[in-house]
N, CA, C and O atoms as a Maestro MAE file, in Angstrom:
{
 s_m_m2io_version
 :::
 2.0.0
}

f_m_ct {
 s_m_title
 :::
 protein
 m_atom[312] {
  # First column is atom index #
  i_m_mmod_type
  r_m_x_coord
  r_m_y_coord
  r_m_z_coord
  i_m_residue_number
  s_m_chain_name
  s_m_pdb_residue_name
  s_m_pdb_atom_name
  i_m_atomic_number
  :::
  1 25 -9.822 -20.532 4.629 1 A "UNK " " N  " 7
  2 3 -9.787 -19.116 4.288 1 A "UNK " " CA " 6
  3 2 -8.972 -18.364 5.354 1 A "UNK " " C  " 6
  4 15 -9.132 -18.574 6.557 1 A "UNK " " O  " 8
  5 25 -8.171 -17.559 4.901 2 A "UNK " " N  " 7
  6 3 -7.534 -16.576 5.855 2 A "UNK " " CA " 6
  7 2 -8.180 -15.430 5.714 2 A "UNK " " C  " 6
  8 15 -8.720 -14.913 4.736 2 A "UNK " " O  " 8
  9 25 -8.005 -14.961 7.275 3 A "UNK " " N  " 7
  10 3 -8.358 -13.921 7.694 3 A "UNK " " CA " 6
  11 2 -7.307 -12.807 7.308 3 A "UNK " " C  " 6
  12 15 -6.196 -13.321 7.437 3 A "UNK " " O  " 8
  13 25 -7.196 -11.537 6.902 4 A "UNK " " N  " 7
  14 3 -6.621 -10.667 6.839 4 A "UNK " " CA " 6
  15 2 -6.786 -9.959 8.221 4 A "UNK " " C  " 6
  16 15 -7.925 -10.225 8.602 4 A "UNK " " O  " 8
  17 25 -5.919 -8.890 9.471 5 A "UNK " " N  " 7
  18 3 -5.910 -8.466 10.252 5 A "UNK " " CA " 6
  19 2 -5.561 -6.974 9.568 5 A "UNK " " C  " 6
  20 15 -4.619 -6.662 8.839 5 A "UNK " " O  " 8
  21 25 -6.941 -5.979 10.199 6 A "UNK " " N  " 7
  22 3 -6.920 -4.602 9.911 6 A "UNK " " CA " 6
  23 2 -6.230 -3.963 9.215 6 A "UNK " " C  " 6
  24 15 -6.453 -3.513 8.091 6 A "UNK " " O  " 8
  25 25 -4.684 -3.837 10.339 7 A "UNK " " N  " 7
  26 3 -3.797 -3.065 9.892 7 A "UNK " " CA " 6
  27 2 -3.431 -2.016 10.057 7 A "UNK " " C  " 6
  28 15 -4.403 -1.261 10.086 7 A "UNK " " O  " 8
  29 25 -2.192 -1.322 10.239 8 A "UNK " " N  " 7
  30 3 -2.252 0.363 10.553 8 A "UNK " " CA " 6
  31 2 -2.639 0.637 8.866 8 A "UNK " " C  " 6
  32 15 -2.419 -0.113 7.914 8 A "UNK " " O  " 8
  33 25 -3.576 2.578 8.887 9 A "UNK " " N  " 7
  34 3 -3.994 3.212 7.897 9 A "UNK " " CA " 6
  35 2 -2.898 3.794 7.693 9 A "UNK " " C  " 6
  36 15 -2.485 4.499 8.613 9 A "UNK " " O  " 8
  37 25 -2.102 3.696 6.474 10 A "UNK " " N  " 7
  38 3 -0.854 4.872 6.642 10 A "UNK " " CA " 6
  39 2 -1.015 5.662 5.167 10 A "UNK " " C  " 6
  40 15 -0.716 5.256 4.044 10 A "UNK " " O  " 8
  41 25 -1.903 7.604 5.804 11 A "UNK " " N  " 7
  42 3 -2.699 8.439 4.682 11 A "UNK " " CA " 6
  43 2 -1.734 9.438 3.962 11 A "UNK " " C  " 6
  44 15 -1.275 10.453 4.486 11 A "UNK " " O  " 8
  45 25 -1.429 8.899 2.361 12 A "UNK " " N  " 7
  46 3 -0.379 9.489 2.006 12 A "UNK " " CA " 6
  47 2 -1.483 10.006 0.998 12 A "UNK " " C  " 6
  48 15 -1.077 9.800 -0.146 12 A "UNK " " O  " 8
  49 25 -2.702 10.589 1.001 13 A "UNK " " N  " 7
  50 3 -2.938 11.443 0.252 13 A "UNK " " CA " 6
  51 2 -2.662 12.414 -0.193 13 A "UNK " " C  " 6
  52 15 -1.627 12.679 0.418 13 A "UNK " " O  " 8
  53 25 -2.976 13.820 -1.381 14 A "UNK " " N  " 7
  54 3 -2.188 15.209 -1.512 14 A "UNK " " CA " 6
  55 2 -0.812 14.694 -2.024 14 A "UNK " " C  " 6
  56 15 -0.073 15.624 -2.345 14 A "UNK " " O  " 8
  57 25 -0.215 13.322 -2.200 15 A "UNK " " N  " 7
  58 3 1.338 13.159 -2.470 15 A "UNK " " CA " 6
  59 2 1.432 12.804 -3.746 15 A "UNK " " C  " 6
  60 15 0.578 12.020 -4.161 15 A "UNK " " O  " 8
  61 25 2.246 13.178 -4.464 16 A "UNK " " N  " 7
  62 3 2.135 12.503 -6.559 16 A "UNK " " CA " 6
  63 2 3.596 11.961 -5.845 16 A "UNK " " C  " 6
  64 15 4.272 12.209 -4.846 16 A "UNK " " O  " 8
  65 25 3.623 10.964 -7.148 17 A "UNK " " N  " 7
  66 3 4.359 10.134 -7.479 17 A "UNK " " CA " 6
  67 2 5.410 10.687 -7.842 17 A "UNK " " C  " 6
  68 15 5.303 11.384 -8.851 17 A "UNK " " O  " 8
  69 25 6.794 10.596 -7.182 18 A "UNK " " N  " 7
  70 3 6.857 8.847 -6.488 18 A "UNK " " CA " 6
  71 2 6.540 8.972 -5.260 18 A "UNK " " C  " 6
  72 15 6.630 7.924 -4.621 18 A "UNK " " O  " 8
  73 25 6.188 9.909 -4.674 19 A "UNK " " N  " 7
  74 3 6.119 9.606 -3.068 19 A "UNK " " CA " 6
  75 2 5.720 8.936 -2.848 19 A "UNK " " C  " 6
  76 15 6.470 7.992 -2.598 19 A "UNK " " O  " 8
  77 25 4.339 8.684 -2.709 20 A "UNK " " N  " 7
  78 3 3.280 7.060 -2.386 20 A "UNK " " CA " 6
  79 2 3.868 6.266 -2.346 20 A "UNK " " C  " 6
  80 15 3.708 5.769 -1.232 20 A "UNK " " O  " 8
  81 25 4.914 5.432 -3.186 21 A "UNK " " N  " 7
  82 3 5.644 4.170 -3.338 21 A "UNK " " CA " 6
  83 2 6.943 4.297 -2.345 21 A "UNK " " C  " 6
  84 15 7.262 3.429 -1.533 21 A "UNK " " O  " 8
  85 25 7.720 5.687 -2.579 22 A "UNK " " N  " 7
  86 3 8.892 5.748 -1.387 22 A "UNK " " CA " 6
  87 2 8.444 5.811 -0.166 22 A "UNK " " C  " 6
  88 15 9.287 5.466 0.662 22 A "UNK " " O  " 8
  89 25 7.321 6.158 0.305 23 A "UNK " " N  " 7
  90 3 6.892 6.363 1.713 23 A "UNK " " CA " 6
  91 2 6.420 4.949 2.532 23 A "UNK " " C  " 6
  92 15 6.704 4.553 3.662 23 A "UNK " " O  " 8
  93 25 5.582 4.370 1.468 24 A "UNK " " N  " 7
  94 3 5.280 3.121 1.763 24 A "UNK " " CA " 6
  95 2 6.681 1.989 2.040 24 A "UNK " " C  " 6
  96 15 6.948 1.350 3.058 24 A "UNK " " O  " 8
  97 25 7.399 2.046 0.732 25 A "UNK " " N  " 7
  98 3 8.429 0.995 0.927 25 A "UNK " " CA " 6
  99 2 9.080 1.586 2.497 25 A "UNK " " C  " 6
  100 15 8.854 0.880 3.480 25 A "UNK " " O  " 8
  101 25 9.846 2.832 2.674 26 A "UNK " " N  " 7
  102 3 10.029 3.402 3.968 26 A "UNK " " CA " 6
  103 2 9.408 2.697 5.266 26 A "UNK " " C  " 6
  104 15 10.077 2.232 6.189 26 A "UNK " " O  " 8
  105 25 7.954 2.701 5.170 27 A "UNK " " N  " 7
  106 3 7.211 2.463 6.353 27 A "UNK " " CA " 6
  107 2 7.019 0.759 6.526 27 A "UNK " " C  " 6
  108 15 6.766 0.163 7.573 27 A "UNK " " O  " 8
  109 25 7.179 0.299 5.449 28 A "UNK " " N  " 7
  110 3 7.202 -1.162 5.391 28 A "UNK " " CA " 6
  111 2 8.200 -2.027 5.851 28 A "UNK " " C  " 6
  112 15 8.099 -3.077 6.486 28 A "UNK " " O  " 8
  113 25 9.539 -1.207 5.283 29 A "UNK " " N  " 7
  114 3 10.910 -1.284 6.062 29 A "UNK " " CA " 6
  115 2 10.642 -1.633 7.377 29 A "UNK " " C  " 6
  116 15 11.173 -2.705 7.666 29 A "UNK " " O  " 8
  117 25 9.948 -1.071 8.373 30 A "UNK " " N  " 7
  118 3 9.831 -0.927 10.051 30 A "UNK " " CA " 6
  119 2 8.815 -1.534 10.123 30 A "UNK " " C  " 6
  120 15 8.166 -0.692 10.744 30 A "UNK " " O  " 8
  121 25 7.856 -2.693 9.917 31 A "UNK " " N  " 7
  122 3 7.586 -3.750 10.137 31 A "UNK " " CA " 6
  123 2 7.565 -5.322 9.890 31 A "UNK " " C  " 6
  124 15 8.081 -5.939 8.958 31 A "UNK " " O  " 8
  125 25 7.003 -5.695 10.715 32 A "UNK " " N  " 7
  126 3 7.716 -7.466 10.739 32 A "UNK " " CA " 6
  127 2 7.138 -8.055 9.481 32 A "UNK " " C  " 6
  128 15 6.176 -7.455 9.000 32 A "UNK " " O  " 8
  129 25 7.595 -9.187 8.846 33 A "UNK " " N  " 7
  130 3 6.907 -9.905 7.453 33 A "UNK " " CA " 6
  131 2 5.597 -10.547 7.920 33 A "UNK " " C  " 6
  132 15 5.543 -11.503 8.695 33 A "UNK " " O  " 8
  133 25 4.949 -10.163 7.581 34 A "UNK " " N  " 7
  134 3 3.384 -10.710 7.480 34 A "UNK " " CA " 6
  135 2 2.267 -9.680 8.176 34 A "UNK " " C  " 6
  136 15 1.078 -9.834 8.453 34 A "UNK " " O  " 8
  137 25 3.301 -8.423 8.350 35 A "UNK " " N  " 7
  138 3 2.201 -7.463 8.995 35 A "UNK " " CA " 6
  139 2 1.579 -6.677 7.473 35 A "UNK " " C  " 6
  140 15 2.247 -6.404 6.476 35 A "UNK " " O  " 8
  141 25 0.192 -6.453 7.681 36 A "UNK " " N  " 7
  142 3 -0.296 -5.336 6.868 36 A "UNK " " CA " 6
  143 2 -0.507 -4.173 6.996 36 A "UNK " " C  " 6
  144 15 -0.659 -3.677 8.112 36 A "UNK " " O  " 8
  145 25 -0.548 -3.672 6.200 37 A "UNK " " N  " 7
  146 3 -0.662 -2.126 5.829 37 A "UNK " " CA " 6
  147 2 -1.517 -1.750 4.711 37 A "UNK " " C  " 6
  148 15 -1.382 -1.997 3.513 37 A "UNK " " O  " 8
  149 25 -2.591 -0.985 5.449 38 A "UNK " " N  " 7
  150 3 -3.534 0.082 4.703 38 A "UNK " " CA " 6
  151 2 -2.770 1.381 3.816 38 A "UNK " " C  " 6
  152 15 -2.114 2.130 4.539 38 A "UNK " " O  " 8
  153 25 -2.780 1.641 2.708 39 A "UNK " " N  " 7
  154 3 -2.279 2.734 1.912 39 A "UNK " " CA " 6
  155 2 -3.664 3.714 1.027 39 A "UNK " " C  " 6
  156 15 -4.395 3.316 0.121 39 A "UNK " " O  " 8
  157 25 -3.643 4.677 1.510 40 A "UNK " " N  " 7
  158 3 -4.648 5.749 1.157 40 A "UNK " " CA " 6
  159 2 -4.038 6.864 0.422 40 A "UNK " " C  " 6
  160 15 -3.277 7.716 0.880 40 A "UNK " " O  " 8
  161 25 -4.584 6.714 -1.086 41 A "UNK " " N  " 7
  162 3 -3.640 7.984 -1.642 41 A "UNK " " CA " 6
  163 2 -4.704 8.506 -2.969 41 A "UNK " " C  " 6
  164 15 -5.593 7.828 -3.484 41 A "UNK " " O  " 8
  165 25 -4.337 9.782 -3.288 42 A "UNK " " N  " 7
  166 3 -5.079 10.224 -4.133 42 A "UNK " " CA " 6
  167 2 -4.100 10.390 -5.503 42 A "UNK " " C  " 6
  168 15 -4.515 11.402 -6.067 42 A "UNK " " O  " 8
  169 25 -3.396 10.034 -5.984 43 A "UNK " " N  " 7
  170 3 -2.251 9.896 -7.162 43 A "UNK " " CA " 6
  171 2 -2.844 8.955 -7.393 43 A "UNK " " C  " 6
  172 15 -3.008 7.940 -6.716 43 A "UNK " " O  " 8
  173 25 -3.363 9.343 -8.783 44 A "UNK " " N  " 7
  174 3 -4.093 8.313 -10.263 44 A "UNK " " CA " 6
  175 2 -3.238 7.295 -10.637 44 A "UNK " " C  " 6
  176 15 -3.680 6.283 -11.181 44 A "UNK " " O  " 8
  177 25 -1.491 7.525 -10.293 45 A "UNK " " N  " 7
  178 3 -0.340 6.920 -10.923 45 A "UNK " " CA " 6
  179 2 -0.434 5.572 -9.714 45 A "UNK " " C  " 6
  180 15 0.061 4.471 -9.953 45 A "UNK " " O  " 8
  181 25 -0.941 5.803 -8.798 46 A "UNK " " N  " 7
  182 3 -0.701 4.890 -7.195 46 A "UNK " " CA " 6
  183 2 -1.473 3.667 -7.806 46 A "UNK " " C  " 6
  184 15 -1.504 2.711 -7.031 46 A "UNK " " O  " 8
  185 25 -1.886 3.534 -8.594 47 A "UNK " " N  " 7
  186 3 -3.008 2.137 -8.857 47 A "UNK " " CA " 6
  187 2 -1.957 1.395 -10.426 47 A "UNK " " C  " 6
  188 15 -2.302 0.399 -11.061 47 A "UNK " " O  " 8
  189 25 -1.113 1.959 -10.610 48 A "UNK " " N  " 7
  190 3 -0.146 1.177 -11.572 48 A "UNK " " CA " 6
  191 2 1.652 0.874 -10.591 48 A "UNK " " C  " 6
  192 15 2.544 0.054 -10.809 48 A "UNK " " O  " 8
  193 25 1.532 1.840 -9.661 49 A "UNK " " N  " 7
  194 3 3.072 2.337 -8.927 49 A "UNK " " CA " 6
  195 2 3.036 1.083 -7.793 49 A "UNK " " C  " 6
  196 15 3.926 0.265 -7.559 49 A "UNK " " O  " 8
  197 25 1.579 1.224 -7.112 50 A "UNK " " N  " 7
  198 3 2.167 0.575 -5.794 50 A "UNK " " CA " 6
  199 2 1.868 -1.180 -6.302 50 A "UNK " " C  " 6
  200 15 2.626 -2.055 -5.884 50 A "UNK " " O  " 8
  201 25 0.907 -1.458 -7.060 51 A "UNK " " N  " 7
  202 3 1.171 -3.118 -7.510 51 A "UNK " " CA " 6
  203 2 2.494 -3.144 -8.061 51 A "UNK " " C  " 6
  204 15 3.115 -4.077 -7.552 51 A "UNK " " O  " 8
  205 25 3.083 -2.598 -8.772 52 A "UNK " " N  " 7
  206 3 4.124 -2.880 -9.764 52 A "UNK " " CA " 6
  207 2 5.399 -3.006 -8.441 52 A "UNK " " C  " 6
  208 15 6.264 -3.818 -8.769 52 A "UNK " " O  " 8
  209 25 5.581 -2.536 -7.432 53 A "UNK " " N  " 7
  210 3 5.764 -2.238 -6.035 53 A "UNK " " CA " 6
  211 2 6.099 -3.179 -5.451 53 A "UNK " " C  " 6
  212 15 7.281 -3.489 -5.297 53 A "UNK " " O  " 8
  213 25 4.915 -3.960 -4.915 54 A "UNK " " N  " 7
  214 3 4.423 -5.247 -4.546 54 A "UNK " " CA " 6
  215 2 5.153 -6.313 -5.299 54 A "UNK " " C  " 6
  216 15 5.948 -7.089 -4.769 54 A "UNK " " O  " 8
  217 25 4.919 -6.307 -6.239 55 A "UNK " " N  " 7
  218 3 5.516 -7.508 -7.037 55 A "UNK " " CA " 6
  219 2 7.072 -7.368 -7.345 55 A "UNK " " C  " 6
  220 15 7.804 -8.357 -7.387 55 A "UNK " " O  " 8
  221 25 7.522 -6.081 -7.556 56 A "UNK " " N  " 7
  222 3 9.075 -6.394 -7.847 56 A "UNK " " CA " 6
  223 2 9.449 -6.398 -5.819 56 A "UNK " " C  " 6
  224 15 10.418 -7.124 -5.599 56 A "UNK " " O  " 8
  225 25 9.037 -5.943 -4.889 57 A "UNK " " N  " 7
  226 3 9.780 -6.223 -3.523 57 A "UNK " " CA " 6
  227 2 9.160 -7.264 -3.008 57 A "UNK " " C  " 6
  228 15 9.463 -7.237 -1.816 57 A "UNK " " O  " 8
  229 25 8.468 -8.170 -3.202 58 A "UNK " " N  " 7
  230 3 7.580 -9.406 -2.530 58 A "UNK " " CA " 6
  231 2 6.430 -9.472 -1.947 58 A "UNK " " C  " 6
  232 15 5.824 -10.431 -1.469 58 A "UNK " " O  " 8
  233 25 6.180 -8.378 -2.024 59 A "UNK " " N  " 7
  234 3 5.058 -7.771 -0.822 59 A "UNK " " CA " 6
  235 2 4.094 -8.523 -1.613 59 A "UNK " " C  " 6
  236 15 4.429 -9.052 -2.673 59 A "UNK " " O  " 8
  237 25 2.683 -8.608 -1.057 60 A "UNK " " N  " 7
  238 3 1.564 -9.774 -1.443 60 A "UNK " " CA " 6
  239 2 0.362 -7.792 -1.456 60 A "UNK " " C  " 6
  240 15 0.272 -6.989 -0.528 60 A "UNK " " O  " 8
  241 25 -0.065 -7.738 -2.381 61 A "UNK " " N  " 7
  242 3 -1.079 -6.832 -2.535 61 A "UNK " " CA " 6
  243 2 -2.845 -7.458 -2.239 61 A "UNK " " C  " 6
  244 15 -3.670 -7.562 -3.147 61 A "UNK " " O  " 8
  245 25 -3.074 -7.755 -1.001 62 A "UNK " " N  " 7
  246 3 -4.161 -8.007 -0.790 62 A "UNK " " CA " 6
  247 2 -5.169 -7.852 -1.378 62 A "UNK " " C  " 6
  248 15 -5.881 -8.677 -1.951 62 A "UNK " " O  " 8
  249 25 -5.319 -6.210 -1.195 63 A "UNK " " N  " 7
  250 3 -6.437 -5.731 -1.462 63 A "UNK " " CA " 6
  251 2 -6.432 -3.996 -2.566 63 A "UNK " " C  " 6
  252 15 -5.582 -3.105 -2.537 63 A "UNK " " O  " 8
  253 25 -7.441 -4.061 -3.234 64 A "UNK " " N  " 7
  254 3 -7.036 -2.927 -3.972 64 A "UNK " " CA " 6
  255 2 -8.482 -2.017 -4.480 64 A "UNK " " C  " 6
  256 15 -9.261 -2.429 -5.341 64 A "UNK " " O  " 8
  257 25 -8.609 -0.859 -3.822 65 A "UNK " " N  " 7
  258 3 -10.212 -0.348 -4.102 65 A "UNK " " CA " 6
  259 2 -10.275 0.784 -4.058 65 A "UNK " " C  " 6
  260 15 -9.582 1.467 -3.303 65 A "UNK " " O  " 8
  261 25 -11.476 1.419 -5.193 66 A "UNK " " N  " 7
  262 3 -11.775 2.310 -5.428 66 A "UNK " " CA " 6
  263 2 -12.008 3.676 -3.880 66 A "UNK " " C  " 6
  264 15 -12.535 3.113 -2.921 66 A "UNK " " O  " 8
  265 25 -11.846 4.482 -3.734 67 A "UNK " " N  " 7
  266 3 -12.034 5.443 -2.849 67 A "UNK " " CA " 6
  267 2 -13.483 6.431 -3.319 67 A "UNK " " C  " 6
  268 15 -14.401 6.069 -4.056 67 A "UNK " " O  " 8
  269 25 -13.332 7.654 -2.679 68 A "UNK " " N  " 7
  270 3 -14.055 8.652 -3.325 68 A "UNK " " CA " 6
  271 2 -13.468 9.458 -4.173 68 A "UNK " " C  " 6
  272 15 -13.897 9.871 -5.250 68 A "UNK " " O  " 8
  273 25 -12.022 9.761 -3.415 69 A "UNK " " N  " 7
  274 3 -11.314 10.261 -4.089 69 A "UNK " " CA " 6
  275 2 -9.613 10.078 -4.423 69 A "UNK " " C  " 6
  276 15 -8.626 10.803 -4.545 69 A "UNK " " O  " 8
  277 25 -9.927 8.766 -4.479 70 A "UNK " " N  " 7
  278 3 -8.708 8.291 -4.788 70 A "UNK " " CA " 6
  279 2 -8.570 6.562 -4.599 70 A "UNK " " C  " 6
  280 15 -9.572 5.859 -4.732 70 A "UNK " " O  " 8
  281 25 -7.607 6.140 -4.370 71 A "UNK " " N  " 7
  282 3 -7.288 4.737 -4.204 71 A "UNK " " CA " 6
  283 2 -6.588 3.954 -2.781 71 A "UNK " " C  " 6
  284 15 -5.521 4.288 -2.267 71 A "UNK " " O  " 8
  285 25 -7.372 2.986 -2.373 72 A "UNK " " N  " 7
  286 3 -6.789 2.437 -0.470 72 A "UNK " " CA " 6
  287 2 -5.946 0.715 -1.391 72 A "UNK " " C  " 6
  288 15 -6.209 0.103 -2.426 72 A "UNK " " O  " 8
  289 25 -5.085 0.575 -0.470 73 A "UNK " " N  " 7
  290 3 -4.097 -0.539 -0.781 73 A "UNK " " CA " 6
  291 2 -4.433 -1.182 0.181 73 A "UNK " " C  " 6
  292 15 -4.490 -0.620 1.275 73 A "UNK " " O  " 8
  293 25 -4.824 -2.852 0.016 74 A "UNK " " N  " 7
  294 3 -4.321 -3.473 1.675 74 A "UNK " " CA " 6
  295 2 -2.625 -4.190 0.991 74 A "UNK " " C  " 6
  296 15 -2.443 -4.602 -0.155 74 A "UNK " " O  " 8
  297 25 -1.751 -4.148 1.956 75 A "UNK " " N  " 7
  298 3 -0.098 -4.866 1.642 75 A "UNK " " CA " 6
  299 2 -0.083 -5.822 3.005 75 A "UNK " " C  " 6
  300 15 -0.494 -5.539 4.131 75 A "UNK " " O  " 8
  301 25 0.525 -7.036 2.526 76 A "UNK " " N  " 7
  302 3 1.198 -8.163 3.304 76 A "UNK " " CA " 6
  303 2 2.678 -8.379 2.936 76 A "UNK " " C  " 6
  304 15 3.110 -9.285 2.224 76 A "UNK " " O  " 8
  305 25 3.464 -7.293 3.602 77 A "UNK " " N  " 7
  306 3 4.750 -7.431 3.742 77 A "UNK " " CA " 6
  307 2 4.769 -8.822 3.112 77 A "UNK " " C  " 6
  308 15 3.800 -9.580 3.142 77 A "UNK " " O  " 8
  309 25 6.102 -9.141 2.459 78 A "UNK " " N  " 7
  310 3 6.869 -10.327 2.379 78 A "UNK " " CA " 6
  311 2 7.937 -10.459 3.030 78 A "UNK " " C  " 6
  312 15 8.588 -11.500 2.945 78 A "UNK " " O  " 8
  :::
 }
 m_bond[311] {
  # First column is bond index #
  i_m_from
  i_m_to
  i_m_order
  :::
  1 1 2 1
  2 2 3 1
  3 3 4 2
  4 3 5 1
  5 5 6 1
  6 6 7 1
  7 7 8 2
  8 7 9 1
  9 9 10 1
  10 10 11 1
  11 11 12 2
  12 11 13 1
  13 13 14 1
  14 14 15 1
  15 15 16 2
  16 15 17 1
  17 17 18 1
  18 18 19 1
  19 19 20 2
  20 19 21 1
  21 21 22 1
  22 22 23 1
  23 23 24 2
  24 23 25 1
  25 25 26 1
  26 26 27 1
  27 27 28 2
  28 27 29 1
  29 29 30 1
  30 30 31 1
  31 31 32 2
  32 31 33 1
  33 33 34 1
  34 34 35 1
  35 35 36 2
  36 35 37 1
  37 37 38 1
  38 38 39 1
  39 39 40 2
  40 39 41 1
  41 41 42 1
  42 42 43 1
  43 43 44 2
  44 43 45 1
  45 45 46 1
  46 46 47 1
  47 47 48 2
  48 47 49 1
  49 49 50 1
  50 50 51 1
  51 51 52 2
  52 51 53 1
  53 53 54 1
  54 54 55 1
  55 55 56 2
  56 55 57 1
  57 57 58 1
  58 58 59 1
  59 59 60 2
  60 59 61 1
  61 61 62 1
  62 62 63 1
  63 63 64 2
  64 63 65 1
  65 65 66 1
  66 66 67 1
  67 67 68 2
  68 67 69 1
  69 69 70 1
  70 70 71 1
  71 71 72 2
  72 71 73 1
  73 73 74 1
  74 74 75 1
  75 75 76 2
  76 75 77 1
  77 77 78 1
  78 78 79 1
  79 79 80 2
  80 79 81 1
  81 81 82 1
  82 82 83 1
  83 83 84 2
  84 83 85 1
  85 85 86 1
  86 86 87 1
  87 87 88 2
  88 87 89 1
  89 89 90 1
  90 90 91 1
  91 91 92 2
  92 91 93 1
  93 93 94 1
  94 94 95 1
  95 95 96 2
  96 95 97 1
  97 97 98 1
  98 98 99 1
  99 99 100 2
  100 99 101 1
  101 101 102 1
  102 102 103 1
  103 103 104 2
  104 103 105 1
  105 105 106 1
  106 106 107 1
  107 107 108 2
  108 107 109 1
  109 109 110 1
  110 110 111 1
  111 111 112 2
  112 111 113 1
  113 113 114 1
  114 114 115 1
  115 115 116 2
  116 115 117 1
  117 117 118 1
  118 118 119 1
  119 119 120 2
  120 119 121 1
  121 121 122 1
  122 122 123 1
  123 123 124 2
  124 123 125 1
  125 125 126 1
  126 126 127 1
  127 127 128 2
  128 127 129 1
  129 129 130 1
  130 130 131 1
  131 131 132 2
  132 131 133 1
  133 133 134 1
  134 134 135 1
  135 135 136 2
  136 135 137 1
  137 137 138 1
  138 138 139 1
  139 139 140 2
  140 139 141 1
  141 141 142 1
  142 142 143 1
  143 143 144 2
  144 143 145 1
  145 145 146 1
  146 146 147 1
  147 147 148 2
  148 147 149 1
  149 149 150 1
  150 150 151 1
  151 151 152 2
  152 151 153 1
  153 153 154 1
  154 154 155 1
  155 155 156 2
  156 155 157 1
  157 157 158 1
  158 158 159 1
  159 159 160 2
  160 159 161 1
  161 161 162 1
  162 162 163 1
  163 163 164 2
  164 163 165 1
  165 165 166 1
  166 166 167 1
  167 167 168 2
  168 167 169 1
  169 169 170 1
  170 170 171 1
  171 171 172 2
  172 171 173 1
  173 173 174 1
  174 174 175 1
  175 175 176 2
  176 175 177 1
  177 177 178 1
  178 178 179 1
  179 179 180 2
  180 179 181 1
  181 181 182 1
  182 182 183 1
  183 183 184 2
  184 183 185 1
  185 185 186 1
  186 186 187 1
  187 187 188 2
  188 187 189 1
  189 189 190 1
  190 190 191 1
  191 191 192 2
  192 191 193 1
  193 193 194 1
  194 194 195 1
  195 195 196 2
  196 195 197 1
  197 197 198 1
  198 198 199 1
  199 199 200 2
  200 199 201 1
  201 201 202 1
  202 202 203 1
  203 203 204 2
  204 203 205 1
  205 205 206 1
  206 206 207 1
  207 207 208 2
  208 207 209 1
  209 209 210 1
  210 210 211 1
  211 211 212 2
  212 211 213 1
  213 213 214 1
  214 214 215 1
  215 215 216 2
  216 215 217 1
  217 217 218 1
  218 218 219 1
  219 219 220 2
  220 219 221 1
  221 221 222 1
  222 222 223 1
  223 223 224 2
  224 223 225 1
  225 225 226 1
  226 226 227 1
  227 227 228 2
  228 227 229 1
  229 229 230 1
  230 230 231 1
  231 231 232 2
  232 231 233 1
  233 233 234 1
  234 234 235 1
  235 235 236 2
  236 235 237 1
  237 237 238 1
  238 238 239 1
  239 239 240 2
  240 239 241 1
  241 241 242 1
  242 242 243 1
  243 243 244 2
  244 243 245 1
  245 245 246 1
  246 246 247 1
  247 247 248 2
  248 247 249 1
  249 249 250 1
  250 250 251 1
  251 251 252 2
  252 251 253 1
  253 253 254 1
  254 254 255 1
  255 255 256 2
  256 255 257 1
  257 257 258 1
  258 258 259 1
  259 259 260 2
  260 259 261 1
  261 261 262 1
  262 262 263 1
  263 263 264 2
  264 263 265 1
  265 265 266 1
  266 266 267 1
  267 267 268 2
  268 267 269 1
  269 269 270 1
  270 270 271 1
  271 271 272 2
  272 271 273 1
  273 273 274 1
  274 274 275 1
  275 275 276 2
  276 275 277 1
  277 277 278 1
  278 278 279 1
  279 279 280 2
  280 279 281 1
  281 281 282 1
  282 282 283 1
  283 283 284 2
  284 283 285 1
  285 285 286 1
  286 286 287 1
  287 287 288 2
  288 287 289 1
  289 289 290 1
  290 290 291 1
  291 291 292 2
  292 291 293 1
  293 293 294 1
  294 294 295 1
  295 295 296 2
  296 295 297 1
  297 297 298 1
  298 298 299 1
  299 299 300 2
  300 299 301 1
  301 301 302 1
  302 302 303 1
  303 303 304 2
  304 303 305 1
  305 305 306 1
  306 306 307 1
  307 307 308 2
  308 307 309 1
  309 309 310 1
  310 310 311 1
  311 311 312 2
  :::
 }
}
C-alpha cells in the first residue's frame, strides 16, 4: 500500500469555472511529478472539470470528497 504525503492546500474557493481547473493546472506547472496537491473549491462544475483535468493532462486524481460546502481534490502530478 502506498502512502499518499499531505500536500500543499491550494483554496480556490468563491472561483466558477474555469478558474478552478486554470489555477490548478497553473500551480501544478511549478511542481515536481509525483508531488500532491490538495484542491478546495466551491464550483458544483469542479467535481466534473477537475477529473476530466486529471485524465486528459496525466495527473492521477487520488482523492475526491464531499466538503461542507463544496468539493477538496487530492492530485498526483504526472
Amino acid at each position: 500500500m502506498t502512502t499518499v504525503e499531505p500536500g500543499e492546500v491550494y483554496d480556490l474557493r468563491g472561483l466558477k469555472c474555469p478558474l478552478p481547473v486554470l489555477k490548478t493546472r497553473k500551480r501544478l506547472e511549478q511542481l515536481p511529478s509525483g508531488a500532491t496537491l490538495w484542491i478546495e473549491t466551491t464550483d458544483p462544475l469542479a467535481v466534473i472539470d477537475i477529473p476530466h483535468f486529471c485524465s486528459e493532462k496525466g495527473h492521477v486524481l487520488v482523492s475526491s470528497e464531499r466538503t461542507g460546502d463544496g468539493h477538496r481534490f487530492l492530485i498526483r502530478k504526472g
